[in-house]
Phi, psi and omega in degrees: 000311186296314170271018178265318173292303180315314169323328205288318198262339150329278182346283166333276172317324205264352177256343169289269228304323180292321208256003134327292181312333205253324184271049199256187180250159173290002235245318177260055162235335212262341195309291180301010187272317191260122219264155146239204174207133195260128166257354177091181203261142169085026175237178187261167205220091194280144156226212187165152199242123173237032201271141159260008193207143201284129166266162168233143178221168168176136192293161154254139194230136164254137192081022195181135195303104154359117179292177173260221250242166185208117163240170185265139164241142165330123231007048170247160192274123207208132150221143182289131181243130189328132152299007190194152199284314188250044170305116183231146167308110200250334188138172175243154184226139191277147183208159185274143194254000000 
């Protein structure tokens, strides 16, 4: 009995999980299309869009002012340049093109 009820709330647990992941928006799925490379502080932060529809990006910089709003078309290529010497590449955030 005891292990039947545990299959039950496995089950249970492992399709809520499922169905989060199936109900997502496309608005977070697009997030992850456009790929970067962390090069370290004070390097340029090459990325590329494996997006199939045009996205905005914008670099985030620790030490240093946000680039502004950027868009992408399916497969172009862009690198982001430090603002600041002891600048580092924190990542990209989606924003309207």
């Amino acid at each position: 009995m005891r292990t039947r009820a545990a299959l039950s709330v496995g089950t249970i647990l492992m399709s809520s999980v499922g169905l989060g992941m199936a109900t997502a928006s496309p608005a977070a799925a697009a997030w992850d299309c456009v790929r970067h490379t962390y090069q370290g502080i004070g390097k340029p932060a090459p990325t590329w869009s494996t997006c199939s529809v045009t996205v905005g990006r914008k670099a985030i910089w620790s030490y240093g002012p946000d680039s502004s709003c950027k868009k992408y078309t399916p497969g172009q290529e862009r690198t982001f340049y430090p603002p600041y010497p002891i600048s580092a590449f924190d990542g990209l955030k989606a924003c309207k093109v």
